[in-house]
C-alpha angles and dihedrals in degrees: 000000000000122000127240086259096052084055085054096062094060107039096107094042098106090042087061090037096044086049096058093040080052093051100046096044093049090048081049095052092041093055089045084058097047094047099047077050089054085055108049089052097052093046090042088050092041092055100048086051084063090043084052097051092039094055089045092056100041085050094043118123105359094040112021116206115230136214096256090043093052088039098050086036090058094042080053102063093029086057090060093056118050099281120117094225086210086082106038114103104209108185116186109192131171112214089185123225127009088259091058096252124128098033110205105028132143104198131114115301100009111117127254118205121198117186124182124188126197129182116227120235114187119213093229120058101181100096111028135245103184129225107320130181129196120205138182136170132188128191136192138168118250106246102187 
């Protein structure tokens, strides 16, 4: 049988042990949060690079895109997601045929190569993630 001054001891046990079980399950939440982020902006990124490459092909040889249309096209899609377009790098290029001649054209069945790049900025600072960069290109072949 313990004694009333054994029970003492132990009184502010499941405070300490409920404090560490509160810290560890909030840093667990928080990076949940920052990865499902991540996420989102790649995906976001990886899909205005698409939108970019799409609008360069379908206005390909009667209407050629230009740099600033595919650019604004692609700020366009990435501002409605939760990327600041002030920091996005969108780089439309034209590598010309499959077989790598005529660098530069716009007619039908030369390729078309759109890039955005997009810092990523976490939400929490606290434990760093470094300078990352996502990146993401689409390409697609100018059909008319």
């Amino acid at each position: 049988m313990r004694s009333r001054t054994g029970l003492r001891d132990c009184r502010g046990q499941a405070l300490v042990e409920f404090a560490m079980c509160a810290v560890l399950l909030l840093a667990l939440i928080f990076a949940v949060i920052e990865f499902a982020r991540m996420m989102l902006v790649y995906t976001t990124i990886a899909n205005g690079a698409r939108i970019g490459a799409r609008y360069a092909i379908v206005h390909g040889f009667d209407n050629s895109a230009t740099t600033t249309q595919i650019q604004a096209v692609v700020n366009d899609f990435l501002h409605a997601g939760t990327i600041n377009t002030s920091n996005a790098t969108v780089l439309p290029t034209y590598p010309g045929y499959p077989d790598g001649t005529s660098v530069g054209c716009t007619n039908p069945g030369c390729l078309v190569k759109v890039t955005v790049t997009y810092p990523y900025d976490p939400l929490l600072t606290y434990f760093s993630l470094g300078s990352i960069k996502f990146t993401s290109s689409s390409e697609g072949v100018i059909t008319w």
